[in-house]
HTML snippet that shows the backbone in 3Dmol.js (N, CA, C, O; Angstrom):
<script src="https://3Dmol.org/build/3Dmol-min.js"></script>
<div id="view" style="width:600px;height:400px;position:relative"></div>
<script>
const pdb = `
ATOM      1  N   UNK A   1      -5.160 -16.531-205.643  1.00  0.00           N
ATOM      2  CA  UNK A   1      -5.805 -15.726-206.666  1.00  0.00           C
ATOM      3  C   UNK A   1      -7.183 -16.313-206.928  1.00  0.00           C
ATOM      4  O   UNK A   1      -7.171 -17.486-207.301  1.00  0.00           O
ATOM      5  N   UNK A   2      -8.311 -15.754-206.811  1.00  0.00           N
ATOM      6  CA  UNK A   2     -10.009 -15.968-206.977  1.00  0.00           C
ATOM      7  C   UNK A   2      -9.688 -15.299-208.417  1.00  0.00           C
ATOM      8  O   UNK A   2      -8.924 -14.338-208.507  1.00  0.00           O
ATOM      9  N   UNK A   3     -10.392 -15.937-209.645  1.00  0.00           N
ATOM     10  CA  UNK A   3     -10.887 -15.497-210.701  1.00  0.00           C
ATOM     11  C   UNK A   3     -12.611 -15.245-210.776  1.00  0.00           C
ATOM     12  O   UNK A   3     -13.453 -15.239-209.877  1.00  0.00           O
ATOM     13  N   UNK A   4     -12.738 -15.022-212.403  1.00  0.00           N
ATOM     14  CA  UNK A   4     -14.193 -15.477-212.427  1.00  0.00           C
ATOM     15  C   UNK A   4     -14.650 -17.072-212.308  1.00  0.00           C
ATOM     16  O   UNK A   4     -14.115 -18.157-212.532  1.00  0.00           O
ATOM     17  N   UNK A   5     -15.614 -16.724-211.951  1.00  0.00           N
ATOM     18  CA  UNK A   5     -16.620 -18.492-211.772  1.00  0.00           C
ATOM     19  C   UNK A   5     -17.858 -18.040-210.725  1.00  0.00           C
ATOM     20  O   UNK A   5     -18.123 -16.898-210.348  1.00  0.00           O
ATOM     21  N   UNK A   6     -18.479 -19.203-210.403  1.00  0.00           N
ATOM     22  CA  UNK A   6     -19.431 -19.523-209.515  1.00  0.00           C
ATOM     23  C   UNK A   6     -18.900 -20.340-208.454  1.00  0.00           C
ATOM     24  O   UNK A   6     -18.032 -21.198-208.289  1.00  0.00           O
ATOM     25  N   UNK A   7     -19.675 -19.792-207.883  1.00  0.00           N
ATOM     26  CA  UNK A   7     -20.177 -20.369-206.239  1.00  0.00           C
ATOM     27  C   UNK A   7     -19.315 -20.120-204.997  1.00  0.00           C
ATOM     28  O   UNK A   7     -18.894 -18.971-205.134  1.00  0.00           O
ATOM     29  N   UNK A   8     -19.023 -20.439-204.285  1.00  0.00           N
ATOM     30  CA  UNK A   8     -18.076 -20.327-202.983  1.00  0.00           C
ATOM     31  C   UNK A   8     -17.032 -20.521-202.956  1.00  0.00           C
ATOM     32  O   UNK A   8     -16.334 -19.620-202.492  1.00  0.00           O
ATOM     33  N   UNK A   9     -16.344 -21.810-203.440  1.00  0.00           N
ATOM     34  CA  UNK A   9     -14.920 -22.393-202.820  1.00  0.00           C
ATOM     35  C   UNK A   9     -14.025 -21.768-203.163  1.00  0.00           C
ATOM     36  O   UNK A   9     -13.011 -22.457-203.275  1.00  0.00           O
ATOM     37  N   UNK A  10     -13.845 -20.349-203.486  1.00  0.00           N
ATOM     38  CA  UNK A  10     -12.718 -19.501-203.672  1.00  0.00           C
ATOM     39  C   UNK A  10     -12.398 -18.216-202.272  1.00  0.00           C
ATOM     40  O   UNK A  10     -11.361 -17.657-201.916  1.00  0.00           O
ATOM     41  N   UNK A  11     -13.845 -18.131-201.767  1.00  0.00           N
ATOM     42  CA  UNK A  11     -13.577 -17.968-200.472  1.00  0.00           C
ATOM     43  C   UNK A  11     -13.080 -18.309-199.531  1.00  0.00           C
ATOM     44  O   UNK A  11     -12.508 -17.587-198.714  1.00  0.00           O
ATOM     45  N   UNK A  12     -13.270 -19.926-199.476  1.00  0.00           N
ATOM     46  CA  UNK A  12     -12.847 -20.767-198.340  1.00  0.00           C
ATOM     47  C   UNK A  12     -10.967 -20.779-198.370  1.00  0.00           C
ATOM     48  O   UNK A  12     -10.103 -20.657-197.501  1.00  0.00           O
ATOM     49  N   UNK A  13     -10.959 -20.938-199.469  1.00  0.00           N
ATOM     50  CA  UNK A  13      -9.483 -20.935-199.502  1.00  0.00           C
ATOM     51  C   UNK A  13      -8.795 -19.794-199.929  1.00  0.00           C
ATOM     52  O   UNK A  13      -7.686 -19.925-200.448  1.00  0.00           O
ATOM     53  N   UNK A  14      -9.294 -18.719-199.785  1.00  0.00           N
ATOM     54  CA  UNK A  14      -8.253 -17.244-199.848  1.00  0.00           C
ATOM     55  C   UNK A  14      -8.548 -16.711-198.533  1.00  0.00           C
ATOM     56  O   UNK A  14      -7.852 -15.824-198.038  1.00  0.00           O
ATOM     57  N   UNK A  15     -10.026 -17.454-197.672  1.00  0.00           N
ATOM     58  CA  UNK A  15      -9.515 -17.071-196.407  1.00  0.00           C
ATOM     59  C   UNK A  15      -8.276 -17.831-195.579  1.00  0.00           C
ATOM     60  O   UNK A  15      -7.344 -17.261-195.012  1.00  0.00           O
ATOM     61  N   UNK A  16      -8.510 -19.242-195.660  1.00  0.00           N
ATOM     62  CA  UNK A  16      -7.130 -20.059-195.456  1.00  0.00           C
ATOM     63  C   UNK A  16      -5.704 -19.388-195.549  1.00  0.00           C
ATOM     64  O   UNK A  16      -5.088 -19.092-194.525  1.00  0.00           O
ATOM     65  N   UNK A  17      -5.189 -19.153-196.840  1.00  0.00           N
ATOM     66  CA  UNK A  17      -3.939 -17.880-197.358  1.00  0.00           C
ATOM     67  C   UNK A  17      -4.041 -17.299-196.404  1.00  0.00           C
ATOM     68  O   UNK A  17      -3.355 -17.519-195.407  1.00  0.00           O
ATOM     69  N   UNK A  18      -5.398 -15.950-196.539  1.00  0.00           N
ATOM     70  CA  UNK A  18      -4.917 -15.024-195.727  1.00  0.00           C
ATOM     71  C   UNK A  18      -4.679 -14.775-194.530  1.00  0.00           C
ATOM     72  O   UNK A  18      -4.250 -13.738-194.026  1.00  0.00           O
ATOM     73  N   UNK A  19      -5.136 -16.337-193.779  1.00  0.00           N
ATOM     74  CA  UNK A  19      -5.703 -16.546-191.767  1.00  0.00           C
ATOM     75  C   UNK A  19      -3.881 -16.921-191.950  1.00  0.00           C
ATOM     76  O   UNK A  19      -3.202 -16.483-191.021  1.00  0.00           O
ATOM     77  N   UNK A  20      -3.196 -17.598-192.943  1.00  0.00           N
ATOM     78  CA  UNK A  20      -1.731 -17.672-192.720  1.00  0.00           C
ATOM     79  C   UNK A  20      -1.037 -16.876-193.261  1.00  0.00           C
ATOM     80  O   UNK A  20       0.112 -17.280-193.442  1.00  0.00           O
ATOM     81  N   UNK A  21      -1.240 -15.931-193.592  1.00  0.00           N
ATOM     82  CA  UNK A  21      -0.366 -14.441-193.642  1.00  0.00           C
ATOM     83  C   UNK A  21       0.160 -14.703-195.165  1.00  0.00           C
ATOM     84  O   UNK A  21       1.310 -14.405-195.486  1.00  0.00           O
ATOM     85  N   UNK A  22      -1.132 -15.511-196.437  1.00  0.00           N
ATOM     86  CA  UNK A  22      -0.475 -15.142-197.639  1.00  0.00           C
ATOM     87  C   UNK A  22      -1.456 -14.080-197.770  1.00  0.00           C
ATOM     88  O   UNK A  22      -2.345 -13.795-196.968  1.00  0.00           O
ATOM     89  N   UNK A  23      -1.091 -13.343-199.259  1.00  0.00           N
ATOM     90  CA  UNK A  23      -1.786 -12.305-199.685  1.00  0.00           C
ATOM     91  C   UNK A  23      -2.728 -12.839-200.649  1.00  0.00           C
ATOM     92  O   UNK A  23      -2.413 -13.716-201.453  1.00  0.00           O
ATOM     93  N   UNK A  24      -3.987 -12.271-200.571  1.00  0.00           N
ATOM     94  CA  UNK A  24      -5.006 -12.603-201.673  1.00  0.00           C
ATOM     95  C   UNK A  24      -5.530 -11.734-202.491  1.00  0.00           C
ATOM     96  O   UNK A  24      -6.131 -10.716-202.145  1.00  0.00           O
ATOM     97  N   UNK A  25      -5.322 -12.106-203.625  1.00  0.00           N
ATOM     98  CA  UNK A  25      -5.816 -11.464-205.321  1.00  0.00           C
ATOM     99  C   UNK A  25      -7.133 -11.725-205.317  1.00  0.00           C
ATOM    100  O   UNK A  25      -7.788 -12.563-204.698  1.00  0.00           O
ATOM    101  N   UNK A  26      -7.434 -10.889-206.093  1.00  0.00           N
ATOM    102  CA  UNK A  26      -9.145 -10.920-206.190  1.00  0.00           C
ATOM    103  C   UNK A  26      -9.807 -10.691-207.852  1.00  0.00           C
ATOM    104  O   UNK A  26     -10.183  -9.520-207.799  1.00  0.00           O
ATOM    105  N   UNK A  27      -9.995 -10.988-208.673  1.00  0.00           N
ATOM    106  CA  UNK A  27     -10.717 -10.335-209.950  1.00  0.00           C
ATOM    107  C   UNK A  27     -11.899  -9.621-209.537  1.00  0.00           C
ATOM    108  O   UNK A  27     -12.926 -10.217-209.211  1.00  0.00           O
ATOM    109  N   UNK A  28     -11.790  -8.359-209.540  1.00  0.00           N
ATOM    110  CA  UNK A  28     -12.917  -7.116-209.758  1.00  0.00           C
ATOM    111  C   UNK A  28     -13.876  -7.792-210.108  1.00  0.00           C
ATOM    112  O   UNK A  28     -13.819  -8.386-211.185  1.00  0.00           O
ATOM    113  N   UNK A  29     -15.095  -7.888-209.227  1.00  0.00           N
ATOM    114  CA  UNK A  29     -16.144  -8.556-210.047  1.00  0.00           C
ATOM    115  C   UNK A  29     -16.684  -8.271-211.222  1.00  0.00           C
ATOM    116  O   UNK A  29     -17.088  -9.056-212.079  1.00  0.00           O
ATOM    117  N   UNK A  30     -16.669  -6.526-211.228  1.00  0.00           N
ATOM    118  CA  UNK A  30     -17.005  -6.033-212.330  1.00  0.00           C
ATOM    119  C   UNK A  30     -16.195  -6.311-213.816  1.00  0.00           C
ATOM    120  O   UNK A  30     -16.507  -5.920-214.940  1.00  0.00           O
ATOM    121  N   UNK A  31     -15.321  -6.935-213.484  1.00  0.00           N
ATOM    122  CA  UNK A  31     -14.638  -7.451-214.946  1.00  0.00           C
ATOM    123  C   UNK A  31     -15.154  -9.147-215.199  1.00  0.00           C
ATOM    124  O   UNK A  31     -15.124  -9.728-216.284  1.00  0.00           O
ATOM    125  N   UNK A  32     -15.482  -9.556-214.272  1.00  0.00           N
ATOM    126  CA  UNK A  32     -16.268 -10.962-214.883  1.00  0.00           C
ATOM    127  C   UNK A  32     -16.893 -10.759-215.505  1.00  0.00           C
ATOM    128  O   UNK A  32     -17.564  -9.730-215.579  1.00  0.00           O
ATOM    129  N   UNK A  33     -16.907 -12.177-216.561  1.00  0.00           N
ATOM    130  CA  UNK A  33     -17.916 -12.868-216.787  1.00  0.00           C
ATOM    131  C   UNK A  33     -19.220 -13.334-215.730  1.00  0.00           C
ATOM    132  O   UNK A  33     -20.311 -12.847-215.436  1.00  0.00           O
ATOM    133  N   UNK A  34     -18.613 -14.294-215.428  1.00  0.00           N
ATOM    134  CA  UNK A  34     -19.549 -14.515-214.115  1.00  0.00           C
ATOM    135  C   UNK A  34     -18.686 -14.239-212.458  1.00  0.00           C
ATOM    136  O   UNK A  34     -17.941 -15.000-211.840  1.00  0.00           O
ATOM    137  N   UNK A  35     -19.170 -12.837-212.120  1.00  0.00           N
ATOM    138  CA  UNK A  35     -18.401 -12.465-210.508  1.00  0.00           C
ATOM    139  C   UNK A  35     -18.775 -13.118-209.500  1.00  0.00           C
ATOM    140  O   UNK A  35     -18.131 -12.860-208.483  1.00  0.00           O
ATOM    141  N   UNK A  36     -19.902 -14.172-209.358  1.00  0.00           N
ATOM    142  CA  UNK A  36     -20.503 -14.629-208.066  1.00  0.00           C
ATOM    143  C   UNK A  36     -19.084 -15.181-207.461  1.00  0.00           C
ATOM    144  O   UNK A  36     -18.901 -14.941-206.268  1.00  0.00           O
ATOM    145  N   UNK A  37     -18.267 -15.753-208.024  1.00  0.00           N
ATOM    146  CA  UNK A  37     -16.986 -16.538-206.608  1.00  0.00           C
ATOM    147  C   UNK A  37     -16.151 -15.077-206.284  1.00  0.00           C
ATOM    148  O   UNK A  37     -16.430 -14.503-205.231  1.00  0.00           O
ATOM    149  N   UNK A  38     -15.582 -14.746-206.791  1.00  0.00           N
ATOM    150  CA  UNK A  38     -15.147 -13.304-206.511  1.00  0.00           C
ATOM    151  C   UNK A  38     -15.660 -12.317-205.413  1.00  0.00           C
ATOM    152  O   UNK A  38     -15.049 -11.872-204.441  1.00  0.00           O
ATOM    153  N   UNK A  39     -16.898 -12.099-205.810  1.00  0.00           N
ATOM    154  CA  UNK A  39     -17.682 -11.347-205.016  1.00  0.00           C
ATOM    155  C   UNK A  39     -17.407 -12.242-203.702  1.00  0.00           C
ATOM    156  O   UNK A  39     -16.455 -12.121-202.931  1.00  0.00           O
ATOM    157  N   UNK A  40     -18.502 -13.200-203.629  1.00  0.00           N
ATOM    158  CA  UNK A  40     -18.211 -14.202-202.235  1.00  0.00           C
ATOM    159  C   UNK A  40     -17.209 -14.702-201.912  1.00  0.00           C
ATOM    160  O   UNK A  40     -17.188 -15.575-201.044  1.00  0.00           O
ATOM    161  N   UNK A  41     -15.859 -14.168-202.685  1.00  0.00           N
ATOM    162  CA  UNK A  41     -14.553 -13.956-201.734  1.00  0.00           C
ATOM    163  C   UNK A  41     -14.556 -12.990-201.093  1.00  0.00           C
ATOM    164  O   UNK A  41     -14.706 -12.984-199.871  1.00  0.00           O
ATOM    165  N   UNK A  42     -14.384 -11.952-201.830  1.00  0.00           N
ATOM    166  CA  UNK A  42     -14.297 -10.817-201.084  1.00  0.00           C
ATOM    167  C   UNK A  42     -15.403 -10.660-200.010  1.00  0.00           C
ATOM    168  O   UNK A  42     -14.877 -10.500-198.909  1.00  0.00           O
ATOM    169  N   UNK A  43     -16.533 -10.652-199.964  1.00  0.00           N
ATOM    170  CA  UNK A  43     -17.571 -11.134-198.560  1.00  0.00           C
ATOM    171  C   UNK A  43     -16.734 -11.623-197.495  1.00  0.00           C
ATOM    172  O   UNK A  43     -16.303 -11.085-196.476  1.00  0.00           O
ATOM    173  N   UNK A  44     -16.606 -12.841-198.013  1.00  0.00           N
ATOM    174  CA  UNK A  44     -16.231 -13.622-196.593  1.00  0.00           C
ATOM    175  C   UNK A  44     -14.843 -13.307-196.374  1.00  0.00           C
ATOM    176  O   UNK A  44     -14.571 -13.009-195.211  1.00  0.00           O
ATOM    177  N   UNK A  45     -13.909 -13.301-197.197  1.00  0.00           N
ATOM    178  CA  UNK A  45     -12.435 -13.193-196.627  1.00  0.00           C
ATOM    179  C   UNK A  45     -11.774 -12.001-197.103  1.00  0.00           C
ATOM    180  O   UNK A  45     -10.738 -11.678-196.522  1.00  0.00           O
ATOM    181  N   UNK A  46     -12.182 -11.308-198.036  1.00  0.00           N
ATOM    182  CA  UNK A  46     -11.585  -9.717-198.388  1.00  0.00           C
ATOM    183  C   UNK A  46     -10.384 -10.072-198.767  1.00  0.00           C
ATOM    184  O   UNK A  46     -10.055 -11.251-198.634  1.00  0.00           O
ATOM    185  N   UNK A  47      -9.608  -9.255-199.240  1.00  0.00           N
ATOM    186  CA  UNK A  47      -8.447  -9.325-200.251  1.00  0.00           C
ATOM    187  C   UNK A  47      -7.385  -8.241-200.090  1.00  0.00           C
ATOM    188  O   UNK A  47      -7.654  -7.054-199.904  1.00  0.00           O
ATOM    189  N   UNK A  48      -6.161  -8.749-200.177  1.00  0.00           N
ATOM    190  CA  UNK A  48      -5.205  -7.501-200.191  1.00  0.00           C
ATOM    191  C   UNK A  48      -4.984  -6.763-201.574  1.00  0.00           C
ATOM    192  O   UNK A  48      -4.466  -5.647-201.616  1.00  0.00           O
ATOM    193  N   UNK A  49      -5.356  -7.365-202.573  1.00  0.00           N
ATOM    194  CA  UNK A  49      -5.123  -6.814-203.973  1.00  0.00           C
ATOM    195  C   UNK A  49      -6.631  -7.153-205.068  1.00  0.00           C
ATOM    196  O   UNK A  49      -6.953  -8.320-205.294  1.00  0.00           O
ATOM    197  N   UNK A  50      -7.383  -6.039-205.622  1.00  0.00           N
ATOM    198  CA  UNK A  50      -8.561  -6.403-206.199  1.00  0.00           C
ATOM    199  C   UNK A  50      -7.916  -5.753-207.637  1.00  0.00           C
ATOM    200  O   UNK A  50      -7.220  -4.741-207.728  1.00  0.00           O
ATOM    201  N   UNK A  51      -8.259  -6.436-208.465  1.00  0.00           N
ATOM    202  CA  UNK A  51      -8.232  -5.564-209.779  1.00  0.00           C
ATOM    203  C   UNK A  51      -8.270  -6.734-211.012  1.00  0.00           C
ATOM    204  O   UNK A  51      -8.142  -7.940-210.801  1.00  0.00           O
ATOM    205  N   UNK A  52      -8.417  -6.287-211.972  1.00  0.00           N
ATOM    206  CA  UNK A  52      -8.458  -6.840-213.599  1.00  0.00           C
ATOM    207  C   UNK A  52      -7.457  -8.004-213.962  1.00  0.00           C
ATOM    208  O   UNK A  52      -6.330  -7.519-214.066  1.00  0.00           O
ATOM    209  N   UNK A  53      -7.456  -9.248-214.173  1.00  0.00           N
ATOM    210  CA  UNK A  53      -6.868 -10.344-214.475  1.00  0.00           C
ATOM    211  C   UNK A  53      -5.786  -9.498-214.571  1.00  0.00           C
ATOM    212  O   UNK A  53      -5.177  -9.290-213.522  1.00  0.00           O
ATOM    213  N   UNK A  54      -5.196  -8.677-216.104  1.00  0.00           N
ATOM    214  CA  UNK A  54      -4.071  -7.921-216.626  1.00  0.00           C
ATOM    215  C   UNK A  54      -3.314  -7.693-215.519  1.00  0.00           C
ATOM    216  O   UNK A  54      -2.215  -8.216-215.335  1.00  0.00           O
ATOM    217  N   UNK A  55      -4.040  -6.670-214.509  1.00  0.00           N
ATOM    218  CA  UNK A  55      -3.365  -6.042-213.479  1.00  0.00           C
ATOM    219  C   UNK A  55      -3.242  -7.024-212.348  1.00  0.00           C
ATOM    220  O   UNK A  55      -2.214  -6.587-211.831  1.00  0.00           O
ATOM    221  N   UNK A  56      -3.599  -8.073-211.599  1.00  0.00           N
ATOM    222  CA  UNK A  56      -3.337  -8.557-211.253  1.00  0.00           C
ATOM    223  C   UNK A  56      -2.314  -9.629-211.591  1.00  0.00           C
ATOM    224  O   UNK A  56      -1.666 -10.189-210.707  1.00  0.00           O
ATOM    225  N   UNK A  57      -2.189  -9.880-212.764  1.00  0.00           N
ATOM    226  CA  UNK A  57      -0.633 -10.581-213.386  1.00  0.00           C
ATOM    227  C   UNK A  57       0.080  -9.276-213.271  1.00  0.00           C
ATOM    228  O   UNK A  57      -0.245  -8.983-212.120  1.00  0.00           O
ATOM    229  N   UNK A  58       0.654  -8.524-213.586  1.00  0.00           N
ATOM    230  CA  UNK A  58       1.469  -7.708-213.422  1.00  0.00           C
ATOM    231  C   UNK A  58       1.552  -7.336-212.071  1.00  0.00           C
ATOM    232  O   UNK A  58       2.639  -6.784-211.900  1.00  0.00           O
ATOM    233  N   UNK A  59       0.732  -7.399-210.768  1.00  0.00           N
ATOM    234  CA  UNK A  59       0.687  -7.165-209.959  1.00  0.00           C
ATOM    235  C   UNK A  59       1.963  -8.557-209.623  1.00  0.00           C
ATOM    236  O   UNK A  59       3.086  -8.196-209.273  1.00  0.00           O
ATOM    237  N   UNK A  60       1.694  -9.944-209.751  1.00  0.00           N
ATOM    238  CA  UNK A  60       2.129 -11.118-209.308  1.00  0.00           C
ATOM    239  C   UNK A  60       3.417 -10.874-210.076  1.00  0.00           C
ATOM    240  O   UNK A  60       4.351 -11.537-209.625  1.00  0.00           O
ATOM    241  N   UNK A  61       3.668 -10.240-210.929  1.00  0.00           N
ATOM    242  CA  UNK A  61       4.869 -10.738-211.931  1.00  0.00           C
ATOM    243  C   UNK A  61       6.174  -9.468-211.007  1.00  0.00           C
ATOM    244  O   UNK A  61       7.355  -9.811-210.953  1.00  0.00           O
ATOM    245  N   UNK A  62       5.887  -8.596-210.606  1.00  0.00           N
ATOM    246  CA  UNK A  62       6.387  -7.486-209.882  1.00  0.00           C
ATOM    247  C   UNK A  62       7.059  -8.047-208.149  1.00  0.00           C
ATOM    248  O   UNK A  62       7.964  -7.614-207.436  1.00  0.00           O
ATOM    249  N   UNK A  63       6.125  -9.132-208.014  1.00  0.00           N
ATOM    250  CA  UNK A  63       6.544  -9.957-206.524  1.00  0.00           C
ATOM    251  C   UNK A  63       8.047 -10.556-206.709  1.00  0.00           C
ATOM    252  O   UNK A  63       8.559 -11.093-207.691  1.00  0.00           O
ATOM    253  N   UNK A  64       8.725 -10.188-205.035  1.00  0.00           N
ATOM    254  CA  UNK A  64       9.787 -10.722-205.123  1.00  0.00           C
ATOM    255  C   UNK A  64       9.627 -11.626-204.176  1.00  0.00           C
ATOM    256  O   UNK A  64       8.827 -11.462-203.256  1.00  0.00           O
ATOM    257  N   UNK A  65      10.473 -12.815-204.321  1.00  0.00           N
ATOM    258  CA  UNK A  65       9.991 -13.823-203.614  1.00  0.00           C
ATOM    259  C   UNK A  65      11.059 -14.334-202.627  1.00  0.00           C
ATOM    260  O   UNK A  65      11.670 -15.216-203.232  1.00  0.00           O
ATOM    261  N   UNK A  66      11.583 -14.185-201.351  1.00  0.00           N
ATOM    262  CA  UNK A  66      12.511 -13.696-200.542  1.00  0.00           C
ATOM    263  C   UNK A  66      13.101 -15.545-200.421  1.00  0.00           C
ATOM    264  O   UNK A  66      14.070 -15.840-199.723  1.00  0.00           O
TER     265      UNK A  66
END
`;
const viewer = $3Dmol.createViewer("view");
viewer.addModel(pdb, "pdb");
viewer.setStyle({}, {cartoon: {color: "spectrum"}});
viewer.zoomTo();
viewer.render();
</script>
């Protein structure tokens, strides 16, 4: 999961997850505070799930975990 913040290192490691077949959350940049790490996740490694802190907990809380 990438929240809001700055700078890069949320890329590096949601591409990691996703190069091993986890799924990556993303906060909508447009709901930051500050979207720059967000955004430059999604750039470099893209995301299987983008949306609003809220919805992304409910998104995670809905996971079954095998």
């Amino acid at each position: 999961v990438v929240l809001t913040g700055m700078g890069t290192d949320g890329a590096e490691g949601l591409r990691r997850i996703r190069s091993g077949g986890g799924a990556g959350y993303v906060q909508d940049p447009a709901s930051c505070v500050v979207g720059s790490m967000p955004a430059r996740a999604l750039e470099r490694a893209g995301a299987d799930y983008i949306g609003a802190p809220a919805a992304i907990g409910a998104m995670l809380a809905r996971r079954r975990i095998a």
